[in-house]
C-alpha positions in Angstrom: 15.2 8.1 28.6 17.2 5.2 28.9 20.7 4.7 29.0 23.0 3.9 25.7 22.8 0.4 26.2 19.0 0.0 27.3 18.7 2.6 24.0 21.0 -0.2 22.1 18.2 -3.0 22.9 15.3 -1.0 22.3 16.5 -0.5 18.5 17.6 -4.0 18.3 14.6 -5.2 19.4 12.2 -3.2 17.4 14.0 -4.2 14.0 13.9 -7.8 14.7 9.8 -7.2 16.0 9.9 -5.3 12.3 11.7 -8.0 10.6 8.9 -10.7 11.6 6.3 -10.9 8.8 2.5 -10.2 9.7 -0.2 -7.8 8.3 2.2 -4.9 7.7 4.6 -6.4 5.7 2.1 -8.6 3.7 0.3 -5.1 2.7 4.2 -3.8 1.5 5.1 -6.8 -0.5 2.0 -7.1 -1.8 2.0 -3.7 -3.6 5.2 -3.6 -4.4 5.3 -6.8 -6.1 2.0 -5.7 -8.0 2.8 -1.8 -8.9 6.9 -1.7 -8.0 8.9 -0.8 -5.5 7.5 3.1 -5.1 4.0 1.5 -4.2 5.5 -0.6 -1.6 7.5 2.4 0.1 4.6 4.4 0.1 2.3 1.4 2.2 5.3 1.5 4.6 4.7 5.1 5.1 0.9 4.8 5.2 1.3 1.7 8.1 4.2 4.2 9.9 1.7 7.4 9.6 -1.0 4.6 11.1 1.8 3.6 14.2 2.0 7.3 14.6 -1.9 7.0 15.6 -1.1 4.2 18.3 1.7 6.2 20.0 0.2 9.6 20.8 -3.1 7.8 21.6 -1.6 5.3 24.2 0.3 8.5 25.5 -2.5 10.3 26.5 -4.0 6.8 28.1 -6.4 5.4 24.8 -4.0 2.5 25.1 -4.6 1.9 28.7 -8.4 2.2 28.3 -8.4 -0.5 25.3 -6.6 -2.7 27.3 -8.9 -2.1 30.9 -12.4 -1.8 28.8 -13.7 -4.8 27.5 -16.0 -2.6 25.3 -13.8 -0.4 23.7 -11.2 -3.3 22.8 -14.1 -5.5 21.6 -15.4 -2.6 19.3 -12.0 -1.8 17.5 -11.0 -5.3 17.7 -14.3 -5.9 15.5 -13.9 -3.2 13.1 -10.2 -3.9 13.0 -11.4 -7.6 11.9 -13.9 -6.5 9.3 -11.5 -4.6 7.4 -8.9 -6.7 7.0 -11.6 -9.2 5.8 -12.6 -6.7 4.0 -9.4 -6.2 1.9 -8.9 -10.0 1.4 -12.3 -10.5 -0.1 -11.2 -7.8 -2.5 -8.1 -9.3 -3.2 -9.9 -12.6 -3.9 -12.2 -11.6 -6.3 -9.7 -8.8 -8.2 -9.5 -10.1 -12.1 -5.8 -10.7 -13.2 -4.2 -8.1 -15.0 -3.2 -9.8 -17.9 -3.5 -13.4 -20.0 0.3 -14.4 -19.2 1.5 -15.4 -22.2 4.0 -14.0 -24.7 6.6 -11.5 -23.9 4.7 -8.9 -25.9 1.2 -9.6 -24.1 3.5 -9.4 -20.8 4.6 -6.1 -21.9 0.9 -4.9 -23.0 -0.7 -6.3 -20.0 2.2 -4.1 -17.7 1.3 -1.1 -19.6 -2.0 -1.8 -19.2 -1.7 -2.3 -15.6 0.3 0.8 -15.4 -2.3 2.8 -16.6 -4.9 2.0 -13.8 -2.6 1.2 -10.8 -3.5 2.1 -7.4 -2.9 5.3 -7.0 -0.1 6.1 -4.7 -2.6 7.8 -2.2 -5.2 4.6 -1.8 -2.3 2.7 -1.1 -1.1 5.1 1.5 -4.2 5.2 3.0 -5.1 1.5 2.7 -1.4 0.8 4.6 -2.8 3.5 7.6 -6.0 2.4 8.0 -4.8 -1.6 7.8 -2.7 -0.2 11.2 -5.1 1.8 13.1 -8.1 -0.2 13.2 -5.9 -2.9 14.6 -6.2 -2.4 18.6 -3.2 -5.5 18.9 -1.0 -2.4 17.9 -2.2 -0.1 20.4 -1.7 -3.0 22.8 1.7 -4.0 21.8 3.1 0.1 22.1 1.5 0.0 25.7 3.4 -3.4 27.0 6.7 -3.1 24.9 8.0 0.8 25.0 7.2 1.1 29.2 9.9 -1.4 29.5 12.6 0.8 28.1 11.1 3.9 30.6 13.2 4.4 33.8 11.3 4.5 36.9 12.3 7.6 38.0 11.6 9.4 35.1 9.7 12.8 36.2 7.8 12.7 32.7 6.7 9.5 31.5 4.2 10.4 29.0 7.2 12.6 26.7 9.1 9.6 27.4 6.9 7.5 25.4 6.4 9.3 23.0 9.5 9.9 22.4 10.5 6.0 22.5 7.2 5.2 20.3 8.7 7.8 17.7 12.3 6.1 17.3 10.7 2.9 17.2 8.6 3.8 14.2 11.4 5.9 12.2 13.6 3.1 12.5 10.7 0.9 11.2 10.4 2.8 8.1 14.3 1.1 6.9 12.9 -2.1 7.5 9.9 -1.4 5.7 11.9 0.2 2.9 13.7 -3.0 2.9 10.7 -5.2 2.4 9.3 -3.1 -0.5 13.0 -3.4 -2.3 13.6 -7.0 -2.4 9.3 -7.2 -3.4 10.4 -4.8 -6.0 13.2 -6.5 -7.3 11.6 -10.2 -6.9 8.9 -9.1 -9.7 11.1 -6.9 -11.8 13.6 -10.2 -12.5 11.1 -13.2 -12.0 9.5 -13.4 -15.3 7.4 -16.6 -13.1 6.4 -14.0 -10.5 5.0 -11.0 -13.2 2.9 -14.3 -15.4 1.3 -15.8 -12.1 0.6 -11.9 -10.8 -3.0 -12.3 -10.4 -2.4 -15.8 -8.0 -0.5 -13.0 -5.6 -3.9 -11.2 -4.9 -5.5 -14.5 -3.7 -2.8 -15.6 -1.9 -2.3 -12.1 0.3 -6.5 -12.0 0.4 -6.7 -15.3 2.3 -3.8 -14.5 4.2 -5.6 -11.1 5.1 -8.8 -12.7 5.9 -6.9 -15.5 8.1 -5.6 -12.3 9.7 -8.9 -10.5 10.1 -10.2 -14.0 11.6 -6.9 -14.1 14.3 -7.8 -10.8 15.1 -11.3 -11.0 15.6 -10.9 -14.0 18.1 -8.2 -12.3 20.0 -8.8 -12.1 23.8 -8.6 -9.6 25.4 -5.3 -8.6 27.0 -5.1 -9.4 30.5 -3.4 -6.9 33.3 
């Protein structure tokens, strides 16, 4: 393991790589600005218990073989792509939830909405599949957490894990962070809750630009 102040960094450094918006925190906001604050926590766990997947996997040398085999990388790169599309063309053609226009058709329209929200486990799952099938993640755990491993540690692999594991609990504040300040955006913006149904086209074509990124992503070279 590193030393307090190579420790230090690595923290630092994975809540400013958490900080920086992207796929993960699009999918938080997004539900938490649509079904509150609870939703959005809940996609931060789903995307953490998806990091999860990445760690262990580049541990035991997935990671490596994604970023050595053309194959593989194309393959999950491809799926990866497809459902991120996938989730933006949804978003795209989801029907708003209500007409926005009085306070009491506001109020009718959130009840309403209420009713049939997401449930809490499709979200969870949505946020942990949105990071698994996205080999840029497995990638980024195999070129950013061996930095942090002394050379002469005797067991590199625990080390890892053990690095990749700190770097995802300290995402999940982050994430928690994101889905609070989504939360309270849509509980105070009365502009926000009227134009709800724009927020699903807006986060589908930014998930489908995302899907298209990642499907013309090289790559990584070694």
């Amino acid at each position: 393991m590193p030393d307090s102040h190579q420790l230090l960094m690595f923290i630092a450094a994975g809540w400013l790589l958490n900080l920086t918006p992207g796929p993960d925190v699009l999918y938080i906001v997004s539900n938490a600005l649509k079904s509150g604050t609870r939703a959005g926590i809940v996609a931060g766990l789903g995307i953490t218990a998806g990091c999860f997947v990445h760690i262990f996997a580049a541990a035991v040398g997935v990671g490596a073989l994604l970023a050595t085999s053309a194959t593989a990388f194309t393959v999950l790169k491809w799926v990866g792509a497809a459902y991120l599309m996938w989730m933006g063309v949804r978003m795209l053609l989801s029907r708003p939830s209500g007409d926005g226009g009085s306070a009491a058709a506001l109020a009718a329209a959130k009840a309403s909405a209420d009713e049939v929200a997401t449930p809490l486990s499709k979200v969870f799952m949505g946020g942990f599949w949105t990071n698994v099938l996205n080999p840029k993640v497995a990638i980024f755990f195999l070129a950013f957490v061996p930095q942090f491993i002394a050379p002469g540690t005797e067991n590199k692999a625990l080390a890892f894990v053990l690095l990749g594991v700190l770097f995802n609990v300290n995402a999940i504040p982050v994430n928690t962070g994101w889905a609070l300040a989504a939360g309270w955006m849509a509980r105070r913006m009365g502009a926000v809750q009227r134009g709800m149904h724009w927020l699903d086209r807006i986060a589908g074509a930014m998930f489908i630009g995302f899907g298209l990124k990642l499907a013309f992503t090289d790559q990584p070279s070694q």
